[in-house]
N, C-alpha and C positions, 0 to 999 in steps of 0.2 A: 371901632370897638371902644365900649366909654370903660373908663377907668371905675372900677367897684373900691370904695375904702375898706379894708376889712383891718384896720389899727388904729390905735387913738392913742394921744398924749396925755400921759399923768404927771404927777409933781414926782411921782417915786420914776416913771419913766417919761422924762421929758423930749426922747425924739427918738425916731428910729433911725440906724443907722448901719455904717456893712457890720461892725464889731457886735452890735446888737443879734446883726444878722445872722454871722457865722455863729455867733454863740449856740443860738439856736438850734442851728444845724448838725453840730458836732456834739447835742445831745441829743439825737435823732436817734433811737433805737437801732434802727434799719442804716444800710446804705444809702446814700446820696450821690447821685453823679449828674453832671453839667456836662453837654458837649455846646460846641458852639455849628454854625453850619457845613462849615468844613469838617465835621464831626471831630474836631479838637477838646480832646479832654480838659475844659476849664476850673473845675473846682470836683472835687472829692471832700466828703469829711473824713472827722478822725478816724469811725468806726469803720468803712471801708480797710485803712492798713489793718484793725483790730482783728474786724471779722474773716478779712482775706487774706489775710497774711501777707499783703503786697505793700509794700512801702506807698505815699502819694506821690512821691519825687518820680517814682518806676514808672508812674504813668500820666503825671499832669504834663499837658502839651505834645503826648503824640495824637495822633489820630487814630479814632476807635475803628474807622472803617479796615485799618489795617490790623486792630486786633482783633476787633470780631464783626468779622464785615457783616453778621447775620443777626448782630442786635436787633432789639426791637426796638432799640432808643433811635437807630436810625431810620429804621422804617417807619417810625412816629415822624422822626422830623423828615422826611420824603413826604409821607402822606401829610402831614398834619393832622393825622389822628391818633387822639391818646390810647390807648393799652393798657392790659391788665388781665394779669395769668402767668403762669409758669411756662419756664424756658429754659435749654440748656447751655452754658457758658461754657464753650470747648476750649479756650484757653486758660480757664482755671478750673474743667475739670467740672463744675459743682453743675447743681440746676438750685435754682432762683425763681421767688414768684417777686414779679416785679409790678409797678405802676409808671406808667410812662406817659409823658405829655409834654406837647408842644411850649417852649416861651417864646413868647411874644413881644415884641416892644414897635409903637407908632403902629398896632396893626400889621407886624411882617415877622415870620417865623426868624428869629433871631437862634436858635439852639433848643434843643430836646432835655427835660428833666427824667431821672431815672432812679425812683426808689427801690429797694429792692433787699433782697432777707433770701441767706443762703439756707438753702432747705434738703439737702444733700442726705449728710447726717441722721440729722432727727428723722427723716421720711425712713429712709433706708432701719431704723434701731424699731423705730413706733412696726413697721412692717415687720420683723424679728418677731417682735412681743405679739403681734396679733395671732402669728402662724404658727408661737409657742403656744398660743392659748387654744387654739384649734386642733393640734396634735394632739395638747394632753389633754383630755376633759378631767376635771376635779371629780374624787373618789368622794367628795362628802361637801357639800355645798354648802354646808353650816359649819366647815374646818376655820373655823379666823385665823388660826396660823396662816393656813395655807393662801386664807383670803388677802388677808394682811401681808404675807410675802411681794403675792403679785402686786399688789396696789403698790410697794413701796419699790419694790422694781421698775412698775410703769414710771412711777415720779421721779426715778434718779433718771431711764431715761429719758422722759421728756425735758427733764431740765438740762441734760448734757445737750440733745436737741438744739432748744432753747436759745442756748450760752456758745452754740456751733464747738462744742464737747472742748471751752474753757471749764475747767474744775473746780477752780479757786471760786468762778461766780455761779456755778450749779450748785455748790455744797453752802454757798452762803443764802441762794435763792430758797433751799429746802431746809437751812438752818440748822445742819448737823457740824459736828465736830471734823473737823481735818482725818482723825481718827477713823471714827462711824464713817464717813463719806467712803473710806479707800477697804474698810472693812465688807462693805455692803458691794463694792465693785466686784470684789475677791469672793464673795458667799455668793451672787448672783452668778457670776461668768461676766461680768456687763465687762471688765477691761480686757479679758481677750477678743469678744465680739470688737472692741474701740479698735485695737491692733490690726484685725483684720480688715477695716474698712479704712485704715489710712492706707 
């Protein structure tokens, strides 16, 4: 297998490196996990503890096979085939759509990559809002209150969603006030629905 370059050297970035590397990585949106073949968990980024609420310490250097022996990250690195779809993670509970694929180095499955976005949440709220909109039909299609309500309900929660129902980065993502944010939870029901699903 030939090596493809997909980086090049500037005066502003003169080489690549792991510090370059990780940087990148731990602003990765999504999760990021590394097993090696032993399914030893090598590298996690930041967002993993963020988004999971697991520390990296809690998990770097055991073996995934023993916490989720039914990954797909393993079953990519068994097969050698990458992945892509949603899944459910019974030891944290959540379901995740992930991308998974083999690394390689000299041409030999060296460890499995595993990106991946907890979708738990937001799937579970976005389903709420569809079955409220299907219950209640609108008494006047041309109400903008009423129009306007929903839409700004949809947005808070798809941004709780989003942000895996951080508040501090939902209410900055939709640009309301601390205030408005905890106001609009309270007018909609959206914080007893939250309660209910932790």
């Amino acid at each position: 297998m030939s090596r493809v370059i997909h980086a090049i050297t500037t005066p502003v970035i003169p080489q690549w490196n792991r510090e370059l590397l990780f940087k990148i990585l731990d602003n990765i949106h999504d999760v990021v996990l590394v097993i090696d073949t032993d399914t030893t968990i090598v590298y996690v980024n930041e967002v993993y503890a963020r988004r999971l609420g697991v520390p990296a310490t809690k998990v770097l250097g055991r073996r995934l096979d023993r916490i989720e022996p039914n990954s797909s990250t393993i079953n990519c690195l068994k097969t050698g085939m990458p992945s892509q779809g949603r899944e459910y993670v019974k030891s944290l509970n959540i379901e995740v759509v992930s991308n998974t694929f083999p690394l390689y180095h000299d041409e030999r499955i060296v460890g499995a990559v595993s990106i991946f976005r907890n979708v738990t949440k937001g799937a579970g709220l976005n389903q709420e809002l569809i079955s409220d909109r299907e219950r209640v039909p609108m008494e006047n299609p041309y109400n903008m209150k009423e129009i306007t309500s929903r839409l700004e309900k949809e947005l808070i929660v798809s941004a709780l969603g989003n942000y895996n129902n951080n508040r501090t980065q939902a209410m900055k993502a939709l640009g309301i006030s601390r205030r408005a944010f905890y106001d609009k939870l309270r007018k909609y029901g959206i914080e007893d629905r939250d309660k209910e699903m932790s």
